[in-house]
Structures are given as C-alpha cells and as structure tokens.
N, CA, C and O atoms as a Tinker XYZ file with bonds, in Angstrom:
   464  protein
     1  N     10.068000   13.066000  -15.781000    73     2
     2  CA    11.387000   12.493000  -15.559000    64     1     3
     3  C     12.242000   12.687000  -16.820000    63     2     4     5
     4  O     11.852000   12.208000  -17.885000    81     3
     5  N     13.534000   13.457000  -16.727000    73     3     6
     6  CA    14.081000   13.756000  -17.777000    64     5     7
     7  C     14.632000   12.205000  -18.625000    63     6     8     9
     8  O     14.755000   11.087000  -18.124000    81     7
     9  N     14.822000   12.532000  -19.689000    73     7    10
    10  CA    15.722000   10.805000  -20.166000    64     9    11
    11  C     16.936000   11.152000  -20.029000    63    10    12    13
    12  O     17.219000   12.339000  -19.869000    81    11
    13  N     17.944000   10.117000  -20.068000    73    11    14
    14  CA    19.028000   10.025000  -20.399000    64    13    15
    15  C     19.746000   10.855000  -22.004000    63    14    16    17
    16  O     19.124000   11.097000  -23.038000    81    15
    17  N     21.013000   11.094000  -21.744000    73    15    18
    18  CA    21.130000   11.787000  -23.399000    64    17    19
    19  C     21.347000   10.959000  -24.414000    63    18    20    21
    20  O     20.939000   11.371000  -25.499000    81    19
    21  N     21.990000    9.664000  -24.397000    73    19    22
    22  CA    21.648000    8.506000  -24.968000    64    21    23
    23  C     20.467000    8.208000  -25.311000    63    22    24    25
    24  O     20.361000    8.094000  -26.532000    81    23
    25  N     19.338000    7.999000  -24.619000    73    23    26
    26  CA    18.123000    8.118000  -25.074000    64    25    27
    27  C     17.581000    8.996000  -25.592000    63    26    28    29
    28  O     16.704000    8.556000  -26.336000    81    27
    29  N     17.662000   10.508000  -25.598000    73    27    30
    30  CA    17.453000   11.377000  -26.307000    64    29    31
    31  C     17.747000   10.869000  -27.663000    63    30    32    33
    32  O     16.954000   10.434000  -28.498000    81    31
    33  N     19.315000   11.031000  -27.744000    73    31    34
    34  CA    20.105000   10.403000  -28.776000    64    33    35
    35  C     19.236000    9.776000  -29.956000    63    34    36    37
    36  O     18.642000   10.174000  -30.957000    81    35
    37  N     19.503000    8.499000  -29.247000    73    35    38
    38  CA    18.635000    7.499000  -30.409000    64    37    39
    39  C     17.030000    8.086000  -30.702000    63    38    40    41
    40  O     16.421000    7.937000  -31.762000    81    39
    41  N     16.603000    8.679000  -29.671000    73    39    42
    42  CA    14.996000    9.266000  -30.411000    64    41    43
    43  C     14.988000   10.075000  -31.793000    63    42    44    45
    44  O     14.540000    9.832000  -32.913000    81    43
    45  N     15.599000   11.016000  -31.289000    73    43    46
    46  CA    16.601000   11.742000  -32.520000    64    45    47
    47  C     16.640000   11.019000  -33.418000    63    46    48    49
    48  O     15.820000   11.034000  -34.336000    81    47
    49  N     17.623000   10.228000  -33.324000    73    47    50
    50  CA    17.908000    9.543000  -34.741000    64    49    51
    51  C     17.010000    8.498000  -35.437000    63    50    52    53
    52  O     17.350000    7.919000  -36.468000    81    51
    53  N     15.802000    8.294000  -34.777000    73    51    54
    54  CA    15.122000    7.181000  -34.704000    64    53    55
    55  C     13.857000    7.777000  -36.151000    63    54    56    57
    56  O     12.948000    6.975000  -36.368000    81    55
    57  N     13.860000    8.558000  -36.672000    73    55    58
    58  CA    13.572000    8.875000  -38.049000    64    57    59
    59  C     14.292000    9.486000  -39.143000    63    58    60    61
    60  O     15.134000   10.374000  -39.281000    81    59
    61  N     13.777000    8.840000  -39.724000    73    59    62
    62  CA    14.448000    8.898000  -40.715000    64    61    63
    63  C     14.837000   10.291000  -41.630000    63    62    64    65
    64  O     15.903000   10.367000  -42.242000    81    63
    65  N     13.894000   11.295000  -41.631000    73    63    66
    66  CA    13.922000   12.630000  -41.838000    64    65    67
    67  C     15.040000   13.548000  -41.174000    63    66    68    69
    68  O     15.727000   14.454000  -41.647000    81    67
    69  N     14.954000   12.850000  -39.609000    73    67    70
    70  CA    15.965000   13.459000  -38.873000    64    69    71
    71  C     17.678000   13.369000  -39.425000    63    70    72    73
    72  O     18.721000   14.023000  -39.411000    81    71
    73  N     17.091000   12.035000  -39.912000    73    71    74
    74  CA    18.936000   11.302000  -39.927000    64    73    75
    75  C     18.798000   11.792000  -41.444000    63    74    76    77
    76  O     19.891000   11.385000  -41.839000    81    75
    77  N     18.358000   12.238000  -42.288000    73    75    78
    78  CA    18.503000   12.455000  -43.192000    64    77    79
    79  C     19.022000   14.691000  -43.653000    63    78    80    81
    80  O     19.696000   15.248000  -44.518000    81    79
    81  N     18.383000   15.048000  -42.733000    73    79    82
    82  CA    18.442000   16.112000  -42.203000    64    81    83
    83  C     20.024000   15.854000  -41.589000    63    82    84    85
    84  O     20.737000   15.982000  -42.584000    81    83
    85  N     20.644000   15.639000  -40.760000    73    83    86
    86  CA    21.779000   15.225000  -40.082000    64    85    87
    87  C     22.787000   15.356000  -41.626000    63    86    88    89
    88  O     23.567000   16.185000  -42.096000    81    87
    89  N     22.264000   14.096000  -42.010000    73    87    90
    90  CA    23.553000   13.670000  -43.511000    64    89    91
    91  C     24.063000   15.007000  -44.158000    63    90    92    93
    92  O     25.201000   15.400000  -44.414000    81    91
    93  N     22.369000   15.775000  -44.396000    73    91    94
    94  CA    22.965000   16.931000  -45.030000    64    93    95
    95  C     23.898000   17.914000  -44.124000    63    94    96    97
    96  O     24.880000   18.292000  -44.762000    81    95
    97  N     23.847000   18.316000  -43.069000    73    95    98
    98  CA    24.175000   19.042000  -41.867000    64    97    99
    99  C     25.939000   18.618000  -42.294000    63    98   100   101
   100  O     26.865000   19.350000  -42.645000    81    99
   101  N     25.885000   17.455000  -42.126000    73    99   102
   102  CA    27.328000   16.791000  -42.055000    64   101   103
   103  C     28.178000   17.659000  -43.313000    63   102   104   105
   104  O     29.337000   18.057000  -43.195000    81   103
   105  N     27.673000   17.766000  -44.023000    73   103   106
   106  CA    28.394000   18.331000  -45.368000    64   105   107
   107  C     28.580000   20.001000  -45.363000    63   106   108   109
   108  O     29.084000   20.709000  -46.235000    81   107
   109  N     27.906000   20.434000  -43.883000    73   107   110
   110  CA    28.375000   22.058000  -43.987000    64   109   111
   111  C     27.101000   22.475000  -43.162000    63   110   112   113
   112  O     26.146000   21.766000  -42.842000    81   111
   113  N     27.310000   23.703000  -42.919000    73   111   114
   114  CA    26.064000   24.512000  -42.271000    64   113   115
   115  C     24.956000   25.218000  -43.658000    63   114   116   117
   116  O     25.211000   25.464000  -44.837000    81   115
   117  N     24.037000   25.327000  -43.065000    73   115   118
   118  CA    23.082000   25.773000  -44.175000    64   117   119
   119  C     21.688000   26.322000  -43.438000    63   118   120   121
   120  O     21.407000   25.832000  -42.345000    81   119
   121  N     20.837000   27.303000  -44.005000    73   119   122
   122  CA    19.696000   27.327000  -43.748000    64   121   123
   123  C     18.328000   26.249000  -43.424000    63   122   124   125
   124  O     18.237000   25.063000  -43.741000    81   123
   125  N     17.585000   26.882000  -42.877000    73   123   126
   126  CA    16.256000   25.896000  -42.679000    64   125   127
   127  C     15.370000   25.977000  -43.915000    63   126   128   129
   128  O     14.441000   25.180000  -43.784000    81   127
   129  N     15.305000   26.694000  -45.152000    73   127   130
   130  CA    14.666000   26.729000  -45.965000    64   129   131
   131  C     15.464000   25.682000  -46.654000    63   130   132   133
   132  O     14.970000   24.555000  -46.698000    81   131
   133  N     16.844000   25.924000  -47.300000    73   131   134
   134  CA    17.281000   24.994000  -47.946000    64   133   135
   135  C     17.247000   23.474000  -47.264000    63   134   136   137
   136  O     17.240000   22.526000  -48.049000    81   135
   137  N     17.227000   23.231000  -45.967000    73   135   138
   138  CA    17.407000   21.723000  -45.253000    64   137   139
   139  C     15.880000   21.176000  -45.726000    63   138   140   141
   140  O     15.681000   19.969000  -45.865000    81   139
   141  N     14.636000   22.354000  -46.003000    73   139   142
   142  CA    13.584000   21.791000  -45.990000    64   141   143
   143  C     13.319000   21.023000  -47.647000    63   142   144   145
   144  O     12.645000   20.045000  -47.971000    81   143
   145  N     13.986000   21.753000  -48.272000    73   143   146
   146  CA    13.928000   21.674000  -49.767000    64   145   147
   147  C     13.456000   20.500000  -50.409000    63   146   148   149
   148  O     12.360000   20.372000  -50.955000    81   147
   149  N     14.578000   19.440000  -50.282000    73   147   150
   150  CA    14.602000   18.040000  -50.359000    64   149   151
   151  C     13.320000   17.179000  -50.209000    63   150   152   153
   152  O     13.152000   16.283000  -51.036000    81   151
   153  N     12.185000   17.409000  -49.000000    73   151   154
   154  CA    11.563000   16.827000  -48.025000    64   153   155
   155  C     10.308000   17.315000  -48.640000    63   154   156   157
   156  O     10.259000   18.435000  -49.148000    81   155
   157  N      8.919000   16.218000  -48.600000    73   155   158
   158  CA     7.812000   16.806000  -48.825000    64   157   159
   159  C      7.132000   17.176000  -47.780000    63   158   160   161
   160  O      6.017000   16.654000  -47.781000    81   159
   161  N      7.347000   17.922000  -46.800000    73   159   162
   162  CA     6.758000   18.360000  -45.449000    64   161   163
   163  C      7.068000   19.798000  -45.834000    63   162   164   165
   164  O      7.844000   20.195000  -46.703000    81   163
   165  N      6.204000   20.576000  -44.905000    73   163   166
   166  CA     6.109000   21.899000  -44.218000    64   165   167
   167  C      7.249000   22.878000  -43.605000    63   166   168   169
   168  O      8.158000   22.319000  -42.991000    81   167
   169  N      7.268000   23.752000  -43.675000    73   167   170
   170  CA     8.473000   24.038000  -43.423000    64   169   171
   171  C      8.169000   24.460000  -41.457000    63   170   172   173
   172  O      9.113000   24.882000  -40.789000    81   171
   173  N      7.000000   24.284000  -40.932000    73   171   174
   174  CA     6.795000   23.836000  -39.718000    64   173   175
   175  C      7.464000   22.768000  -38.958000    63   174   176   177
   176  O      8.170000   22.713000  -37.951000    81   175
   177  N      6.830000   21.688000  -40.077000    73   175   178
   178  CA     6.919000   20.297000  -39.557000    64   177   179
   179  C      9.044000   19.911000  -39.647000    63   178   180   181
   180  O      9.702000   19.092000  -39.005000    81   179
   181  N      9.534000   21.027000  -40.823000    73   179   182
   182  CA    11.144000   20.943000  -40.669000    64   181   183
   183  C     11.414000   21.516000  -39.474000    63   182   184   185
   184  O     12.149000   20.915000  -38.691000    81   183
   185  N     10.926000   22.638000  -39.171000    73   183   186
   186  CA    11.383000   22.747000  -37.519000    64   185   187
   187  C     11.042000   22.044000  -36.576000    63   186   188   189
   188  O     11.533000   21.994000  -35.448000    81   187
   189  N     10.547000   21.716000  -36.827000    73   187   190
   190  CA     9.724000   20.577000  -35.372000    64   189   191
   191  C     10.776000   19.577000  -35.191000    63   190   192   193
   192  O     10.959000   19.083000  -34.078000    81   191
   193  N     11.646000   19.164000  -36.441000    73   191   194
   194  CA    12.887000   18.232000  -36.760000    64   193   195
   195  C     13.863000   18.440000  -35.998000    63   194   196   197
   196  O     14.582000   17.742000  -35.283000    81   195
   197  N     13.740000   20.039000  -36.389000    73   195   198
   198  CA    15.205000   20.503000  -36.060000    64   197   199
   199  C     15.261000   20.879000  -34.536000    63   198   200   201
   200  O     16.344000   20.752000  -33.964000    81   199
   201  N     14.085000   21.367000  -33.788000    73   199   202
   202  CA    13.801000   21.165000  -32.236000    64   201   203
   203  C     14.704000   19.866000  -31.806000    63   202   204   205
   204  O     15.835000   19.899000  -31.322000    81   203
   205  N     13.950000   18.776000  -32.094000    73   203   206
   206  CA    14.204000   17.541000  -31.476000    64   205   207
   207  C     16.000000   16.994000  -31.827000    63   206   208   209
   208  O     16.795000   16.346000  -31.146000    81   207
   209  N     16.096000   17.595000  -33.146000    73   207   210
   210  CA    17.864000   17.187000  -33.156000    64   209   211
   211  C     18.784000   18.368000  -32.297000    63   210   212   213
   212  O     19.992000   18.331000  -32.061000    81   211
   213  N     17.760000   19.453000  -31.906000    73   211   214
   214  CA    18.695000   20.677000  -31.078000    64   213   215
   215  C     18.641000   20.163000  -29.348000    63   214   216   217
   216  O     19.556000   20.112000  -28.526000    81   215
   217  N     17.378000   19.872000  -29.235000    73   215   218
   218  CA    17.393000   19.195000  -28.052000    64   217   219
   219  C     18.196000   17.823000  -27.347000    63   218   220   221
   220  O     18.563000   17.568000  -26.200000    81   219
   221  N     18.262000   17.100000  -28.640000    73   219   222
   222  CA    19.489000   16.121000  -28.198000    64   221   223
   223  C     20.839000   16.228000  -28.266000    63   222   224   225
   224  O     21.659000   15.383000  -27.907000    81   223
   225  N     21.123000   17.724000  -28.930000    73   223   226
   226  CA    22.257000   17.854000  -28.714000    64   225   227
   227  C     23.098000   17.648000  -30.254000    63   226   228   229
   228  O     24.304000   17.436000  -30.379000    81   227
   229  N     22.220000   17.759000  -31.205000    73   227   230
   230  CA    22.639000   16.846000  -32.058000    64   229   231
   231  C     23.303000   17.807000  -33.263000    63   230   232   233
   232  O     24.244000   17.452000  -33.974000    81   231
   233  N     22.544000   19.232000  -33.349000    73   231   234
   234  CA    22.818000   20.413000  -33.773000    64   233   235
   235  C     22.447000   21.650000  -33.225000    63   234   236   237
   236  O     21.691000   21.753000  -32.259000    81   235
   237  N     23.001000   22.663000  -33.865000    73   235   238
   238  CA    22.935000   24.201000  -33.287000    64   237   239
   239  C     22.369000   25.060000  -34.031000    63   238   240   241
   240  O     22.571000   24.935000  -35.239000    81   239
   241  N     21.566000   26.096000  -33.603000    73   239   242
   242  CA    21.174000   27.016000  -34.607000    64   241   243
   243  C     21.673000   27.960000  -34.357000    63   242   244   245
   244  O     21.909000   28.133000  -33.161000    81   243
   245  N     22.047000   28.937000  -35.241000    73   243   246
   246  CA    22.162000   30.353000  -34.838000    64   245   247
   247  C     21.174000   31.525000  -35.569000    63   246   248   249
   248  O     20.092000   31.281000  -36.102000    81   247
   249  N     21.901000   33.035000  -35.445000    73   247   250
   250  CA    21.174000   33.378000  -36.082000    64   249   251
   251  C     21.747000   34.913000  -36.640000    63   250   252   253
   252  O     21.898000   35.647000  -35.663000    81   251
   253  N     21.919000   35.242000  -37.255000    73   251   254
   254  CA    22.565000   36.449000  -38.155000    64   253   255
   255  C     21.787000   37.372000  -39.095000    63   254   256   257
   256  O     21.774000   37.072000  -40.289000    81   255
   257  N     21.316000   38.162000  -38.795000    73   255   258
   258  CA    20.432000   39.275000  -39.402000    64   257   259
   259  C     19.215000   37.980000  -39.551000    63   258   260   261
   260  O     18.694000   37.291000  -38.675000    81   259
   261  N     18.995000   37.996000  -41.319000    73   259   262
   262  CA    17.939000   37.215000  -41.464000    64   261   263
   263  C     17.726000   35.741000  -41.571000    63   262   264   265
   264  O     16.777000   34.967000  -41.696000    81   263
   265  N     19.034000   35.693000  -41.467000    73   263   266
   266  CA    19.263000   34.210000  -42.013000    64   265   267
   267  C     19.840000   33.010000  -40.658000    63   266   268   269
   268  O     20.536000   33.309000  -39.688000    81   267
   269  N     19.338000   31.783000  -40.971000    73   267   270
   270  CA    19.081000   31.217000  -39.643000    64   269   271
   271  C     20.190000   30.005000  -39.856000    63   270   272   273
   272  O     19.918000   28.938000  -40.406000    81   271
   273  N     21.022000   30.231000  -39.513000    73   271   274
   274  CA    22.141000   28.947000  -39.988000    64   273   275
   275  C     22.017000   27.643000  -39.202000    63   274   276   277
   276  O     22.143000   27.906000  -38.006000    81   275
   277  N     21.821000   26.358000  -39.406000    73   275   278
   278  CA    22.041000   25.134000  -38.644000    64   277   279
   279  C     23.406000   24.471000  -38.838000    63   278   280   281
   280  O     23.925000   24.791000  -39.908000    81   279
   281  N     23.957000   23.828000  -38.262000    73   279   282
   282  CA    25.393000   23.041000  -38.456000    64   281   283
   283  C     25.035000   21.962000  -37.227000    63   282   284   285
   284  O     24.266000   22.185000  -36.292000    81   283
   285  N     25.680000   20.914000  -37.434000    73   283   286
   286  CA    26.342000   19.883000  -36.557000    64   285   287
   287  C     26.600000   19.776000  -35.819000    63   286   288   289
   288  O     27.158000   20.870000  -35.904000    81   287
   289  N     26.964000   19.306000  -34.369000    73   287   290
   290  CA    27.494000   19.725000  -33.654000    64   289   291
   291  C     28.820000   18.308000  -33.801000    63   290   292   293
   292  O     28.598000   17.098000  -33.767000    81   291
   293  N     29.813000   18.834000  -33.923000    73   291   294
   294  CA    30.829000   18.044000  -34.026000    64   293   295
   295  C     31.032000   16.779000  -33.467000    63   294   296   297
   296  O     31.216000   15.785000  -34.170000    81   295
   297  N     31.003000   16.747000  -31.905000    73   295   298
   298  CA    30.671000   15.951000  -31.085000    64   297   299
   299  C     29.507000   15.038000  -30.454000    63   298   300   301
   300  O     29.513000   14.309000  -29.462000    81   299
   301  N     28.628000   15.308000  -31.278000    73   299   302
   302  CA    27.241000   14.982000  -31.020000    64   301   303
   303  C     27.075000   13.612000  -30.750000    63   302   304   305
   304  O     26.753000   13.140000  -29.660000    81   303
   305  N     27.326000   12.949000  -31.861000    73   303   306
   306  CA    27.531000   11.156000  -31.150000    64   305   307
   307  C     28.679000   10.640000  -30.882000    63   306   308   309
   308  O     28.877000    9.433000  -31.020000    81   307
   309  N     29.529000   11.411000  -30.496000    73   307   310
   310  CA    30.124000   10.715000  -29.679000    64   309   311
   311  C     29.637000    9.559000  -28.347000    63   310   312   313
   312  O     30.113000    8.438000  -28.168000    81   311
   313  N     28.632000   10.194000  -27.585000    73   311   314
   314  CA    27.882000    9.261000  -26.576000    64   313   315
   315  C     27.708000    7.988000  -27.714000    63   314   316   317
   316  O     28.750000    7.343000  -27.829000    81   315
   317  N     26.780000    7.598000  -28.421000    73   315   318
   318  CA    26.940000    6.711000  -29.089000    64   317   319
   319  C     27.628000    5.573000  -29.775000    63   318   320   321
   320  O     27.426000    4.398000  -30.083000    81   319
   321  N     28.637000    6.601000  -29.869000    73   319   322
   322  CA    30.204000    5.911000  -30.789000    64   321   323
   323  C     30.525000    4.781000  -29.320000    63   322   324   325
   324  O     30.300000    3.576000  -29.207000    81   323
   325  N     31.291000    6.043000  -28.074000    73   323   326
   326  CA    31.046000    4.938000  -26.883000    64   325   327
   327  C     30.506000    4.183000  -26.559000    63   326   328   329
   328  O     30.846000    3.050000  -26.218000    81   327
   329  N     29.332000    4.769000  -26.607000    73   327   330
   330  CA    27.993000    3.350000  -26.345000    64   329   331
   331  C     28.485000    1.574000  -27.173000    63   330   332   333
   332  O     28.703000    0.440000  -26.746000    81   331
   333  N     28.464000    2.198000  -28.409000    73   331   334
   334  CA    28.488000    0.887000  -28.995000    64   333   335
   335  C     30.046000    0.408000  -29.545000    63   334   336   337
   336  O     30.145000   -0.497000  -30.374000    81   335
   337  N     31.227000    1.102000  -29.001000    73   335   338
   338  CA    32.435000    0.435000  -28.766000    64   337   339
   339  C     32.235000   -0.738000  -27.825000    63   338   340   341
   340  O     33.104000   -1.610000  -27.827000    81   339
   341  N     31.173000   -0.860000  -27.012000    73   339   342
   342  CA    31.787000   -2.101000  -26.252000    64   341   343
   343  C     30.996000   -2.923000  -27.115000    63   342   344   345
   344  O     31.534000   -4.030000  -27.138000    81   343
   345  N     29.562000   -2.902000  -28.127000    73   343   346
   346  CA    29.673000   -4.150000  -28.522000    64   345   347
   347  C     30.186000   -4.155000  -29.965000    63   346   348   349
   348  O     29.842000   -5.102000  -30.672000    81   347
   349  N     30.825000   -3.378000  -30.383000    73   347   350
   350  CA    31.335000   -3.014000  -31.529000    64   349   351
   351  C     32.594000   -4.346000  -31.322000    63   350   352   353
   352  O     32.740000   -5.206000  -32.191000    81   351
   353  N     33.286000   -4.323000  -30.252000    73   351   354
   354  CA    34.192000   -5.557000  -29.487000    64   353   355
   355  C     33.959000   -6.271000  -29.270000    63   354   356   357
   356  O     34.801000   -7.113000  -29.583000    81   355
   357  N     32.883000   -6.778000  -28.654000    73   355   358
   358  CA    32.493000   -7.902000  -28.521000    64   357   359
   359  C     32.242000   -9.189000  -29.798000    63   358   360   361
   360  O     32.192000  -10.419000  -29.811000    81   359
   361  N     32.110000   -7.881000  -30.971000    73   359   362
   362  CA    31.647000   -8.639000  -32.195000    64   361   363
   363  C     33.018000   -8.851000  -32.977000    63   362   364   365
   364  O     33.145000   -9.589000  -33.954000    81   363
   365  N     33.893000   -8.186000  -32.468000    73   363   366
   366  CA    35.411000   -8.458000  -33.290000    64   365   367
   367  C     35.606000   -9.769000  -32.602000    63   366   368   369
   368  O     35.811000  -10.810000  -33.227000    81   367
   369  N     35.518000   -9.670000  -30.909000    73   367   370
   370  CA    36.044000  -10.503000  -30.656000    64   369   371
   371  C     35.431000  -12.415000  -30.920000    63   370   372   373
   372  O     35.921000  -13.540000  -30.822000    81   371
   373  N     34.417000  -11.937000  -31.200000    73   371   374
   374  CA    33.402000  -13.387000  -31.563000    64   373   375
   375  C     33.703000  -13.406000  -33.333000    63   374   376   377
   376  O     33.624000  -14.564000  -33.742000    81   375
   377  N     33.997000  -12.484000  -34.354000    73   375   378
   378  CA    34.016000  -12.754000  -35.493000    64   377   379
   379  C     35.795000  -13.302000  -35.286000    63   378   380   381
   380  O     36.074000  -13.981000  -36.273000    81   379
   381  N     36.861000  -13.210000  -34.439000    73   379   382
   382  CA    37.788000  -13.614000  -34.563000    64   381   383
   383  C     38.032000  -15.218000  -34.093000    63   382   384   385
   384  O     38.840000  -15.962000  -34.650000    81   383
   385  N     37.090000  -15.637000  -32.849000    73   383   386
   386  CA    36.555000  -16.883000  -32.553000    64   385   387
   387  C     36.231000  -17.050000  -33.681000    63   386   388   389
   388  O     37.280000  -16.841000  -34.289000    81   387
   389  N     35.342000  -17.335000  -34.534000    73   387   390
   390  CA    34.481000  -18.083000  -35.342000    64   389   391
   391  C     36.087000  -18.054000  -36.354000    63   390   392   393
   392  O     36.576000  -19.115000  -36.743000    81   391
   393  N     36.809000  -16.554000  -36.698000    73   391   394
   394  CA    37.716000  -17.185000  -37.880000    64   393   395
   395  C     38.520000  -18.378000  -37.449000    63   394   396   397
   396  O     38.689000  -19.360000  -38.172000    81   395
   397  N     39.159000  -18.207000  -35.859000    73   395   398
   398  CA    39.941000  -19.738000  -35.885000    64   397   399
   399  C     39.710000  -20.584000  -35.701000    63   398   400   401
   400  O     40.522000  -21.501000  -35.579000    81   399
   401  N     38.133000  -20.718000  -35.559000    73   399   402
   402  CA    37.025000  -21.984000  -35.707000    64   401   403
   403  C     37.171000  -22.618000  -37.332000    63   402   404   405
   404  O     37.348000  -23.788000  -37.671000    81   403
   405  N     37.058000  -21.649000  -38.000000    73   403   406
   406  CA    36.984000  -22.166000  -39.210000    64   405   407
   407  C     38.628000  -22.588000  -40.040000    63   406   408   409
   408  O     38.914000  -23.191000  -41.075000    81   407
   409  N     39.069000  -22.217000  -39.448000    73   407   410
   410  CA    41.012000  -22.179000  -39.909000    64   409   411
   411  C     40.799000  -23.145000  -39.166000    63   410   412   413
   412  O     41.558000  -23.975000  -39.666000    81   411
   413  N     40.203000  -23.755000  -38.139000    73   411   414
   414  CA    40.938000  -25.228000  -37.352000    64   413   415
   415  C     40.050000  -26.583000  -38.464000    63   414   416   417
   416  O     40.551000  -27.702000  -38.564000    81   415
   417  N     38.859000  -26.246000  -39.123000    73   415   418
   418  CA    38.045000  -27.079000  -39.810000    64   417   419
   419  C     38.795000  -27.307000  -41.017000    63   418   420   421
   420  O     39.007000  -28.374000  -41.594000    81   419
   421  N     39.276000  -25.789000  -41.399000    73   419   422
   422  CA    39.343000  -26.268000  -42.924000    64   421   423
   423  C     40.961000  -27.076000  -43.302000    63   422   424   425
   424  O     41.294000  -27.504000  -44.407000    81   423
   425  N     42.162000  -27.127000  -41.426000    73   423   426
   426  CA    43.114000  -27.911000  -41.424000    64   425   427
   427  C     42.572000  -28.867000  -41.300000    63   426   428   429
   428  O     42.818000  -29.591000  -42.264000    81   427
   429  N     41.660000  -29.504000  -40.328000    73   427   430
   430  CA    40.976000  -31.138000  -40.559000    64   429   431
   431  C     40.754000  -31.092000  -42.061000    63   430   432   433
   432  O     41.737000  -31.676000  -42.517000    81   431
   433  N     40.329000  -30.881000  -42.618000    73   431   434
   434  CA    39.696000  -31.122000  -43.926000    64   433   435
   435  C     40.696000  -31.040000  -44.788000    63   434   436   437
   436  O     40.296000  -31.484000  -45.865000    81   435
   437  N     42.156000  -30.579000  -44.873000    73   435   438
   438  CA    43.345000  -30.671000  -45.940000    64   437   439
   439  C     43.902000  -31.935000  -44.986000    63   438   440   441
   440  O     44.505000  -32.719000  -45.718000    81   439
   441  N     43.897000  -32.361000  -43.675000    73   439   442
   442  CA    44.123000  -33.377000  -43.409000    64   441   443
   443  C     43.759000  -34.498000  -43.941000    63   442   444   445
   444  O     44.703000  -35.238000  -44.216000    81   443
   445  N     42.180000  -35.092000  -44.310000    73   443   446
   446  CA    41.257000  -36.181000  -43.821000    64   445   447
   447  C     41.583000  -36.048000  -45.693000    63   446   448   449
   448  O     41.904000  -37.150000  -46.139000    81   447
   449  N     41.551000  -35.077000  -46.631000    73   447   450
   450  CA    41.962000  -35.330000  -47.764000    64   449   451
   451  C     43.161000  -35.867000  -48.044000    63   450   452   453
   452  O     43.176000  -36.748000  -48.903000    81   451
   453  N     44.134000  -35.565000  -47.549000    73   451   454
   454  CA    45.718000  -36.516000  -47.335000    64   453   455
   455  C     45.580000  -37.839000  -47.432000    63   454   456   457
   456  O     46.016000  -38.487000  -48.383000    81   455
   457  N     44.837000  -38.424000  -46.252000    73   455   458
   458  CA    44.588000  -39.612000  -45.862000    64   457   459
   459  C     43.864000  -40.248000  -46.727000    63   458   460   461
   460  O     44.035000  -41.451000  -46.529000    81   459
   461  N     43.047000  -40.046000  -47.700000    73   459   462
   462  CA    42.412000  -40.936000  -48.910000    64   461   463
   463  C     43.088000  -41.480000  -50.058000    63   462   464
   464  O     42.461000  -42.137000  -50.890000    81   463
C-alpha cells in the first residue's frame, strides 16, 4: 500500500542526516561526494539518503558527464508548510486568547492596587 506524500515527507525528514543533507542542498546544488564529506558514513550509506529524500520528492539528481549533481527541489515542502498552516493558526489564535487573558489580569491588578 503506497503512503501518502506527507507521510513520505516526514519519513524523509525524520533523520537527522537527511535533514542535515537537505540544509546543505538548500545553499546550492552540489555533488554526492562533497554532500558525503561532512558525515561519518559510507558513501553507500549517503546514497541510500539521497534515495529516500529523491523518493519523497524532496530532491533531484541529475547527471552530466561524470559528475552527479543533487539540488532541492524548490517546492518540496510545501505539502508540509500547508499541512501545518492550520495548526500553525490555531496556535496564533490561542497565543492571542491567552494575550487578552493576561491584559484583562494585569487591568484587575492596576485596579485592586488603586484601591489600597
């Protein structure tokens, strides 16, 4: 049963190598030798990375004589970004409750000081 690409998604991102792999990606296209550089793994075990972030959609490889370029894919989390706009809102809208919760306390309290 295939997953969802959302779920892909977060598998993807769900190590840390990956998302770290990603960060660099973000800053330009580059080879698989240099992406491996950084990392104390195999330069196997870097593709095996880069499978699972190509499969979610997350980057692209190409390929030009010898050299094997990876980049970003621009749009890649977007699904995500959506995903968590709605509770990305939900939390504005509860951190804006709680501020005029606290703006209504701290007028009792310049009040109840008046009164002494």
């Amino acid at each position: 049963m295939p997953q969802d690409r959302l779920s892909t998604t977060f598998a993807a991102l769900a190590d840390p190598t990956r998302r770290a792999i990603l960060a660099r990606l973000a800053l330009g296209e580059t080879s698989v030798s240099e992406l491996a550089e950084p990392f104390d793994v195999s330069l196997p075990a870097i593709s095996k990375h880069l499978k699972v972030l190509e499969r979610a959609g997350l980057i692209a490889r190409g390929r030009e004589a010898q050299w094997r370029p990876c980049r970003i894919e621009p749009n890649a989390l977007k699904g995500v970004d959506d995903w968590l706009e709605n509770y990305r809102r939900l939390w504005f809208e509860r951190l804006d409750r709680l501020d005029d919760y606290l703006r209504e306390l701290q007028a009792k309290e310049r009040k109840r000081g008046r009164k002494k």
